[in-house]
C-alpha positions as CSV (number, residue, x, y, z in Angstrom):
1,X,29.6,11.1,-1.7
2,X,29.3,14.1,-3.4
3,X,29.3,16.8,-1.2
4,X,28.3,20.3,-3.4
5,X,26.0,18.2,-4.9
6,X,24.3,18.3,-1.3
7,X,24.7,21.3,-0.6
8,X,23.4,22.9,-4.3
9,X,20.3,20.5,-3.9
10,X,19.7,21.3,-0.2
11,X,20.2,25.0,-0.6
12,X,17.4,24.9,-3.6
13,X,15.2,22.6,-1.3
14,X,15.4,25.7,1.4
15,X,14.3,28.5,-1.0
16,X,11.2,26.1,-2.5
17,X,10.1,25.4,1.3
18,X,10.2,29.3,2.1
19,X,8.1,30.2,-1.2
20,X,5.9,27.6,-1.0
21,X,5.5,28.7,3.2
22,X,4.7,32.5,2.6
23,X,3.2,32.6,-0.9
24,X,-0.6,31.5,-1.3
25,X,-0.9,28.6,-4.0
26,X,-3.7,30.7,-5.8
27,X,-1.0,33.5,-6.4
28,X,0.0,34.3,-10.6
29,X,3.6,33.7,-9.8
30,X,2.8,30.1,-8.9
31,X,1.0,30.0,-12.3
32,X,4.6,31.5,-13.8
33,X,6.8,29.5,-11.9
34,X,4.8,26.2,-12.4
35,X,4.3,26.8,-16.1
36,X,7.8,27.7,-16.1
37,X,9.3,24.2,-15.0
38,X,6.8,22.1,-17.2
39,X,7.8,24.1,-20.7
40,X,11.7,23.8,-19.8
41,X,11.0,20.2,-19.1
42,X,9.1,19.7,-21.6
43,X,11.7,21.3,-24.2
44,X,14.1,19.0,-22.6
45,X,12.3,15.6,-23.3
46,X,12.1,16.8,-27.0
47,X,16.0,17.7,-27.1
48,X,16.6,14.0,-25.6
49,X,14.6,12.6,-28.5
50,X,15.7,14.8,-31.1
51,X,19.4,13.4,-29.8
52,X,18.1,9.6,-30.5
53,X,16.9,10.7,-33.1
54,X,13.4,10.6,-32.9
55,X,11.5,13.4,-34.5
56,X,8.7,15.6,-32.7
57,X,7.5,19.3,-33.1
58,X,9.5,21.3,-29.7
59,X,7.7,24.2,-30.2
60,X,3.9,23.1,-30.7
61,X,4.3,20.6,-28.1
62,X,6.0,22.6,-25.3
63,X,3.0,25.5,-25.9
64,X,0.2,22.6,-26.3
65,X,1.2,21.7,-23.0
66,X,1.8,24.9,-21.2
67,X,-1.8,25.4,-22.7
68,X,-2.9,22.3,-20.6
69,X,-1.0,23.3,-17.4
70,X,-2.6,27.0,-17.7
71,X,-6.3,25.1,-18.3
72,X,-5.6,22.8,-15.3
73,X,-4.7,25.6,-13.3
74,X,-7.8,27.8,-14.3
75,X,-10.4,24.3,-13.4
76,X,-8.5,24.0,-9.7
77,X,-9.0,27.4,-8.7
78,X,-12.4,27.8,-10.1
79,X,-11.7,31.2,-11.8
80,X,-12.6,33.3,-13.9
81,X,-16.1,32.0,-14.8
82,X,-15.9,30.4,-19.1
83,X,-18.5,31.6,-20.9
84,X,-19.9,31.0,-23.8
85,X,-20.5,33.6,-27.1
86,X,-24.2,34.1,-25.6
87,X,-23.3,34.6,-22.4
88,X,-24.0,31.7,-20.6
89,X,-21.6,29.7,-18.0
90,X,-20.3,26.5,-18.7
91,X,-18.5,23.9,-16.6
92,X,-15.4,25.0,-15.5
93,X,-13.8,21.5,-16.8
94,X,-14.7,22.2,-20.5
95,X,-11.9,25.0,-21.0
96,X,-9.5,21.9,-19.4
97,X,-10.7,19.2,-21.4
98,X,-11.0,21.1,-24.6
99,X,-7.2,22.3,-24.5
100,X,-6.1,18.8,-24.2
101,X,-8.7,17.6,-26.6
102,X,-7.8,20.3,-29.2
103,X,-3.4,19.5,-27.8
104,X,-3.9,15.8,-29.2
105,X,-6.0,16.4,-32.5
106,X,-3.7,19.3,-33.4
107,X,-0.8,17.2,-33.1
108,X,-2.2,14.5,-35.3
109,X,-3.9,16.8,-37.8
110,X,0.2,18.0,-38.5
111,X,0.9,14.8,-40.2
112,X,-0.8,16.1,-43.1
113,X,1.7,19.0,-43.1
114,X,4.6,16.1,-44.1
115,X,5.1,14.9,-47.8
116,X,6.0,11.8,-46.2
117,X,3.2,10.4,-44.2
118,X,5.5,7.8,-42.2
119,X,7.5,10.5,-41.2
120,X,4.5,12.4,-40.6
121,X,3.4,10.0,-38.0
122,X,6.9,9.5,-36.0
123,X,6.8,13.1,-35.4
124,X,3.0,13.0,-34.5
125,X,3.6,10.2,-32.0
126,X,7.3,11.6,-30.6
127,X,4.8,14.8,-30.1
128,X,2.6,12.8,-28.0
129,X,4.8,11.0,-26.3
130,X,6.0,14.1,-25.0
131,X,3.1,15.6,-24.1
132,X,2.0,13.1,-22.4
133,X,5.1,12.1,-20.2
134,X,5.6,15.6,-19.0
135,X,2.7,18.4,-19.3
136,X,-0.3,15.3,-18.4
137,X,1.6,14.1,-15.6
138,X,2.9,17.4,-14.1
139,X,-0.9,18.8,-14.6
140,X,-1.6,16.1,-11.9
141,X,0.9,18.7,-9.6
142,X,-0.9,21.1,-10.3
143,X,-3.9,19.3,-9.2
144,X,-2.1,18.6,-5.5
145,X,-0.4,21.7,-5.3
146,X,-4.3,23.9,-5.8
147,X,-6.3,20.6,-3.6
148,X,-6.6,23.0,-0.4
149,X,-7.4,26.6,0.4
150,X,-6.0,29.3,-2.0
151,X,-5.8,32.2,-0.5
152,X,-2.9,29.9,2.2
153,X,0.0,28.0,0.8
154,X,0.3,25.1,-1.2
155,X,0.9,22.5,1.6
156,X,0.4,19.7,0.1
157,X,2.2,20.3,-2.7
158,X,4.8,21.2,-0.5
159,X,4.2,17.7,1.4
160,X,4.6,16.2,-1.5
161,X,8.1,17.7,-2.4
162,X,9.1,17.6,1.1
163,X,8.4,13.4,0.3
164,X,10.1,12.8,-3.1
165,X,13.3,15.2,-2.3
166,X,13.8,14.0,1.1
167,X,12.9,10.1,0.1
168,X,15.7,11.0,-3.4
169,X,18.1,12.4,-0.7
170,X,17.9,9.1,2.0
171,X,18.1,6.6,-1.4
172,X,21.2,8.8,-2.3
173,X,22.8,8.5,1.2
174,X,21.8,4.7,1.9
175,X,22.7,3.4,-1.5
176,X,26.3,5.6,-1.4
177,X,26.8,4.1,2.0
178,X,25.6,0.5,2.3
179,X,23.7,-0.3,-1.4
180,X,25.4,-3.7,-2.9
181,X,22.0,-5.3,-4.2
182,X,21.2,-3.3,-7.6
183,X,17.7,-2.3,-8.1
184,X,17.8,-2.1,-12.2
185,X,21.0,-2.4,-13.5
186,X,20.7,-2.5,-17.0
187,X,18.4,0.8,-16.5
188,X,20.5,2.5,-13.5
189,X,23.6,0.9,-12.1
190,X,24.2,3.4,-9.1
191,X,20.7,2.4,-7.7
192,X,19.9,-0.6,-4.9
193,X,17.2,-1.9,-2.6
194,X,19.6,-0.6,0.3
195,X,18.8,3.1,-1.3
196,X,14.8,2.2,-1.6
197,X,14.9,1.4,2.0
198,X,16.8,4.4,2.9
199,X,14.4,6.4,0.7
200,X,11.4,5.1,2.7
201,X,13.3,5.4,6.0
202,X,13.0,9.3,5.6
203,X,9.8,9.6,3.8
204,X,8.9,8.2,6.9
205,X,10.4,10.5,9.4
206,X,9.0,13.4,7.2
207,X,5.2,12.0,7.2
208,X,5.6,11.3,11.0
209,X,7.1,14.9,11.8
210,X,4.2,16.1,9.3
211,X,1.4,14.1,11.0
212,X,2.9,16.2,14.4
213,X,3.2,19.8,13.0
214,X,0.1,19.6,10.9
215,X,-2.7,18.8,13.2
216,X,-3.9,15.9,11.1
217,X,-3.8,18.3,7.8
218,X,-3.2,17.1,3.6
219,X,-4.1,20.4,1.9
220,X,-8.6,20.1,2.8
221,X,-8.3,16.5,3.6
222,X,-7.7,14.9,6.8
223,X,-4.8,12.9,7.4
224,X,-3.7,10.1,9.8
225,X,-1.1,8.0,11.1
226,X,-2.6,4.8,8.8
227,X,-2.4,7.1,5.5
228,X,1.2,8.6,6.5
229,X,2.3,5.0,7.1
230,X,1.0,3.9,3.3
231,X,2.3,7.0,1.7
232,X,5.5,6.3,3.1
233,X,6.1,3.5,1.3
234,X,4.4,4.1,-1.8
235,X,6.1,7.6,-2.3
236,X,9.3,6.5,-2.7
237,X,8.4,3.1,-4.4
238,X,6.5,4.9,-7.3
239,X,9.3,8.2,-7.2
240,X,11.7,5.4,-7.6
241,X,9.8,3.9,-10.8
242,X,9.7,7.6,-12.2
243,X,13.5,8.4,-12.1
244,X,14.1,4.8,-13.4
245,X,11.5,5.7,-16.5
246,X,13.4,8.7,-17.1
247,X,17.0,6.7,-16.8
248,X,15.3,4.2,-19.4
249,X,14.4,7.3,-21.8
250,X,18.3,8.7,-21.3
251,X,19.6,5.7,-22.1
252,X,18.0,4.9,-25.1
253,X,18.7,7.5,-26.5
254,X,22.4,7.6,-24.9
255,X,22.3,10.9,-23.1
256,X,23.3,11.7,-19.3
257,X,21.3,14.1,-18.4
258,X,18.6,16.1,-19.7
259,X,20.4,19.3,-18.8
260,X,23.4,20.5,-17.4
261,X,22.2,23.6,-15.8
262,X,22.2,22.7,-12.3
263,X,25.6,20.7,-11.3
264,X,25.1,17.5,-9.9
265,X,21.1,17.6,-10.7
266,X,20.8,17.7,-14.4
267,X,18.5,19.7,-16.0
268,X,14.6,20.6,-14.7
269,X,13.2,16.8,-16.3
270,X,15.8,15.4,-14.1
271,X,14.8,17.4,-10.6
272,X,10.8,16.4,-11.4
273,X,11.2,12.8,-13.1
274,X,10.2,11.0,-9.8
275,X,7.4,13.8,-8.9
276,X,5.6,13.3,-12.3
277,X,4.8,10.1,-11.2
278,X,4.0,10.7,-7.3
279,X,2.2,13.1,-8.7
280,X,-0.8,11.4,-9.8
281,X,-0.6,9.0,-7.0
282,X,-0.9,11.3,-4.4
283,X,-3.6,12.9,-6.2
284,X,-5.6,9.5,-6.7
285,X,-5.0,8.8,-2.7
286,X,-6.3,12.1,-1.6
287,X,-9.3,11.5,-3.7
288,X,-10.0,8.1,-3.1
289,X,-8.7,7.6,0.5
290,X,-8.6,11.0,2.2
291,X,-11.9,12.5,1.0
């Protein structure tokens, strides 16, 4: 077991509980920070691909989907008001959907900037496969992290994270300790079911010990022993399919890590592969079962 690598992911899980405790989720450095982690992930999908060698355009897909985080952002808090030339309001979704409508038709319409049209198209669709896999998915964050008041902290965003890092950290201890059955492992040798159960072992403990400390509490939604129980289990399950996703990508394209900037964690696209898929089902539950 890897001991500094415990202690360098614990100590950053302390300073991302304190931030996310004090500062309110409305607040522009959230904006920064958030924005922040999606373009640096975003640039490190594109270096993975460009490593396979699969083409796709860094730049005008990183800032295409910075745009989208920024517009997802601007639609969950409800501010400032989008008007149009004549002065007159629209839907606060149309400045969301038209950056992501305007991300995807840019990104096609660059084919015609190629003399060959077939490599034209690989880089269109290496483009949108990056897009997709990391600004879409993390805008579903974003989503979670702005679902309750925000003028107080992002709780449930911090729920969320509290989930996937402390489900990662039981997988990581479980499968060192006891895993002999291997999960995927053509995909991900080092994982195993023994790890999966470990993982839901302490997303467990942390929805129980949230359930106490919250009153009942998801963000604006209420929350109960019956939806801990579920999210326990699916958490980890669909974190689990995330990190394997992003082991699939690293593989075919034969690279270890997306990064090596933080030791024993990888780059950014590493620390968030699981959370930009519990992401979106966290958001879905709250909508569909919590509301």
């Amino acid at each position: 077991m890897d001991k500094k690598r415990i202690i360098i992911g614990a100590s950053i899980a302390t300073v991302l509980v304190f931030l996310m405790s004090v500062v309110p989720s409305s607040h522009f450095v959230c904006l920064i920070v958030l924005s922040a982690v999606c373009g640096v992930a975003t640039w490190e999908f594109y270096n993975m691909l460009e490593a396979g060698g699969i083409q796709a355009s860094k730049k005008w897909g990183t800032t295409c989907g910075v745009l989208f985080v920024a517009a997802t952002w601007q639609y969950m808090n409800k501010f400032p008001e989008v008007t149009t030339l004549t002065g007159s309001y629209l839907p606060h979704d149309t400045l969301l959907w038209s950056t992501i409508l305007l991300a995807v038709v840019s990104i096609f319409f660059r084919i015609l900037a190629y003399p060959d049209m077939r490599e034209g198209l690989n880089n269109a669709l290496g483009t949108l496969l990056g897009f997709m896999y990391v600004p879409f998915l993390w805008s579903f964050f974003i989503r979670v992290f702005l679902s309750g008041d925000p003028s107080k902290p992002a709780w449930a965003g911090l729920y969320l994270l509290a989930c996937m890092k402390l489900s990662d950290s039981g997988g990581y201890f479980f499968g060192t300790k006891f895993g002999k059955r291997k999960l995927a492992p053509v995909i991900s040798p080092n994982k195993s079911w023994e790890g999966l159960v470990g993982g839901i072992i302490f997303c467990l403990i942390i929805n129980v010990l949230w359930l106490v400390f919250s009153g009942g509490k998801l963000g604006a939604f209420d929350f109960n022993l019956g939806h801990a129980l579920i999210l326990s289990v699916l958490i980890p399950i669909v974190g689990t399919a995330g990190d394997l996703v992003e082991s699939m990508f690293k593989r075919a394209v034969d690279v270890k890590d997306s990064n090596t900037m933080v030791y024993g964690l990888g780059g950014i696209l590493d620390m968030i592969d699981s959370i930009l898929f519990a992401s979106p089902l966290l958001y879905i539950f709250m909508k569909f079962a919590l509301s």
